[in-house]
N, C-alpha and C positions, 0 to 999 in steps of 0.2 A: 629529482624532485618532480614528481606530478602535478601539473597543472590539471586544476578541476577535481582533486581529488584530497582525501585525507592526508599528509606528510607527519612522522615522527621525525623530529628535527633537533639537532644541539645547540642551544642557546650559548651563543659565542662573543655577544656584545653587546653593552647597556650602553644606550643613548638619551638623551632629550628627546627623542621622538618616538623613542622603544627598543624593543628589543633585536638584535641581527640573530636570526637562525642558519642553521647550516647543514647541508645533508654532506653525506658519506662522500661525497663528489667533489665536495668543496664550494657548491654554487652556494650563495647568501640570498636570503630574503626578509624583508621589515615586516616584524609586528609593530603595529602600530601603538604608541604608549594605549589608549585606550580599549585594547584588546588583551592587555598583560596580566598576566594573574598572579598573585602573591607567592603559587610554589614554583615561578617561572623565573631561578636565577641564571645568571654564567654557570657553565657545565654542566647543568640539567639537560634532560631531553622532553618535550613539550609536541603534544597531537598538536597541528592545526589546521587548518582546511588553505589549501592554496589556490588562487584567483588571479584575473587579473583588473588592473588598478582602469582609471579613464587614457593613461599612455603605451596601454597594454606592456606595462612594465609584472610581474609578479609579485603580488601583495599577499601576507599569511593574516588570518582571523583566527580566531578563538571561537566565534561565535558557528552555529551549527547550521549550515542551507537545508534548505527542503528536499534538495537532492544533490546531487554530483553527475559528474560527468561517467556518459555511460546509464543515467539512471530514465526510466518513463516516469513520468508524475504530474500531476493537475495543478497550473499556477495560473494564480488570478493577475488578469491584465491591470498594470498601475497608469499606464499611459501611452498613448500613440502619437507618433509625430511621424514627419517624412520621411525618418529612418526606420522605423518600425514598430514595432510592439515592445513595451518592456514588463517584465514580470518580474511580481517579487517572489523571489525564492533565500528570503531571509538576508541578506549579505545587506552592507551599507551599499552595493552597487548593484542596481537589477540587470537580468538577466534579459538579454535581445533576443526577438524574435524578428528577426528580417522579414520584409516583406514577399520574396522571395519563397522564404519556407513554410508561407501562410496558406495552407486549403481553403481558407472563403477567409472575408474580414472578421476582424475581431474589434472589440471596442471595449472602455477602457470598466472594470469590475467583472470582465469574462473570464470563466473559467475555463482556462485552456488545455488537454492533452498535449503532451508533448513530449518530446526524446529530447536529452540533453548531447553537448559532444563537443569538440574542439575542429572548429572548422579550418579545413588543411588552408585555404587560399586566405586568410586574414590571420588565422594564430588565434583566435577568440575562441571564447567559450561564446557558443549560442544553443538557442532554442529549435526546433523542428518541429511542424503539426503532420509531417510524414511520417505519423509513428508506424503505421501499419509497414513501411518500409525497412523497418528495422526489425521484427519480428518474424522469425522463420517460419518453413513449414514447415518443418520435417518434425514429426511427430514426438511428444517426449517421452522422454525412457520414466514417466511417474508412474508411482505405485498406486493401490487404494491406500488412501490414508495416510501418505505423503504430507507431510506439512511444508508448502509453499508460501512464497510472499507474494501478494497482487494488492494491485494499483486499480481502483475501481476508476473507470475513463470513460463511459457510456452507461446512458440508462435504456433501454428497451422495454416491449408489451411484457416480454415476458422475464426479465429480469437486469441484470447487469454484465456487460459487457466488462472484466479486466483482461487486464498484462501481468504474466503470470512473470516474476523471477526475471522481469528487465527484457521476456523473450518471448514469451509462449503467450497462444489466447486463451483465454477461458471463458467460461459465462458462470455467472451464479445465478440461479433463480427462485422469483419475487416469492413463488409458494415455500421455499424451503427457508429465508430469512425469517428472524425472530425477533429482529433489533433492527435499530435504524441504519440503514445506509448511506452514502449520500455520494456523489461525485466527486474523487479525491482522494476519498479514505484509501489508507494504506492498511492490509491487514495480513495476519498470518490465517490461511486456509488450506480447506484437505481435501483430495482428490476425490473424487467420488469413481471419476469414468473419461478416460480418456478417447475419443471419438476416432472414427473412421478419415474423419474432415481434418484430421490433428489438432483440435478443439480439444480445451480439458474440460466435464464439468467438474465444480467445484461446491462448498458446502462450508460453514461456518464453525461447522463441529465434527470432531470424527464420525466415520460410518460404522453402523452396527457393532459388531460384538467389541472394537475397540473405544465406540463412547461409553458403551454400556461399564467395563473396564476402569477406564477414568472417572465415573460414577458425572456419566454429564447428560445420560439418556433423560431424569428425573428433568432437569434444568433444561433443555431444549423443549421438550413437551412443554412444562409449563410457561416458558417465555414468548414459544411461537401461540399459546392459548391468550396468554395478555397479550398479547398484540391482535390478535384474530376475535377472539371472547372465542371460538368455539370451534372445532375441529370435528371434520367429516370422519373421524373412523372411532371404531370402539371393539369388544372383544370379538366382535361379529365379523369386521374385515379380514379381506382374502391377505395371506405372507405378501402378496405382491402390491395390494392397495400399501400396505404401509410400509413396506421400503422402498415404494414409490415415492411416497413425500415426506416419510421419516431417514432412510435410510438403516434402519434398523431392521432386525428381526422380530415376527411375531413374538418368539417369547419375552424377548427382551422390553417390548410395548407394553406387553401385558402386566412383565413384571414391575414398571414403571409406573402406569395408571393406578395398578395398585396399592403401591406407596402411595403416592397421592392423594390416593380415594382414601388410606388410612388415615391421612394428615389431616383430611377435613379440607384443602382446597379443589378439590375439583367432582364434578356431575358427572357418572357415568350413564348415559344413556342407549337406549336399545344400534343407534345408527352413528350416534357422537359420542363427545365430552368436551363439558365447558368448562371453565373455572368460576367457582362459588364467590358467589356476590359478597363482598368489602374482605373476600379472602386473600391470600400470597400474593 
């Protein structure tokens, strides 16, 4: 049984207070009657997330945390007292961030970065703001176009600071989004360019000839255009202007605008293109 983690478990005993689950091992753990679900009898087997209780006894829920052990993610601070920070990360019991494992104070609606883990000297699941700690250097094996998970954890001049896949850095930047961002989001993203630095950048949509492919090149241009109204390139820019801040290929741009300009939403003009007033 994992502590801090998801458990598939045998439901081996109905109580007044809930249900006894049991792994492979023989070890028991209490769902709590108000975590029980209707297809959760004796001899089933039932997901459920394992924790621990306020006697650091092992407690199962039903209900789904913001993250698990092992995971990086952005939890808003509930409250501070002499023991620490505590964040919700969904569970009926929040999550500690010791003072100890605190980079500057925190105070109580912050939104905090942080690694989760089971701390070997107490046995608890806690928090950490040492994430940079726990993220390697050693360069990853991604491809272009790699579909990764990241944890947006920083905002920067020039974009977004994530944790790529629990390990890696990446940046996304502000020129290449087309939708909102915000401090927290967790997203699936694609590699664009893995750096010298072992930095990935990263990008919201496939690059070149594989969005073009997915028929997603049309819908980038014009979401990064409603966000901006108007975009520096047109049939006129260099292959490199615009897989600079498309990621695509000139012909694949061109054949995109075109659509577009066939659709009636959008203005091509001699150095840009905008999108057509009360259009897409």
């Amino acid at each position: 049984m994992e502590i801090g983690k998801y458990n598939v478990l045998q439901v081996v005993q109905a109580t007044p207070f809930g249900l006894f689950l049991r792994d492979e091992e023989g070890a028991e753990v209490l769902l709590p009657k108000k975590h029980v679900t209707d297809a959760m009898q004796p001899g089933t087997l039932g997901k459920v997330f394992v924790y621990l209780d306020n006697e650091k006894r092992p407690i199962a829920t039903t209900l789904k945390p913001l993250c698990t052990v092992g995971d990086v993610a952005v939890l808003q601070v509930k409250q501070v007292n002499q023991t620490g920070a505590f964040l919700d990360w969904g569970l009926d019991k929040d999550l500690l961030l010791p003072y100890r494992l605190q980079t500057k104070p925190v105070y109580e609606d912050d939104m905090v970065p942080v690694h989760v883990f089971v701390d070997p000297a107490s046995g608890r699941i806690v928090a950490s703001m040492y994430v940079k700690s726990v993220l390697t250097t050693e360069p990853p094996q991604f491809k272009v176009n790699d579909a990764v998970e990241a944890v947006v954890v920083e905002e920067t001049s020039n974009g977004y600071k994530v944790v790529l896949n629990n390990k890696y850095r990446g940046l996304l930047y502000k020129s290449e989004t087309f939708e909102p961002v915000q401090i927290g989001d967790k997203r699936t993203v694609y590699v664009k360019k893995v750096r010298d630095d072992g930095k990935t950048d990263v990008a919201l949509q496939p690059q070149g000839f594989k969005a073009a492919a997915e028929g997603q090149t049309e819908k980038l241009i014009l979401k990064l255009l409603q966000t901006k109204g108007k975009l520096m390139l047109s049939d006129a820019s260099t292959p490199e202007e615009i897989h600079e801040i498309l990621g695509m290929s000139k012909k694949n741009f061109k054949r995109a605008i075109g659509m577009l300009y066939k659709k009636g939403v959008i203005e091509i003009h001699d150095r840009y293109i905008k999108v057509v007033a009360n259009k897409g």
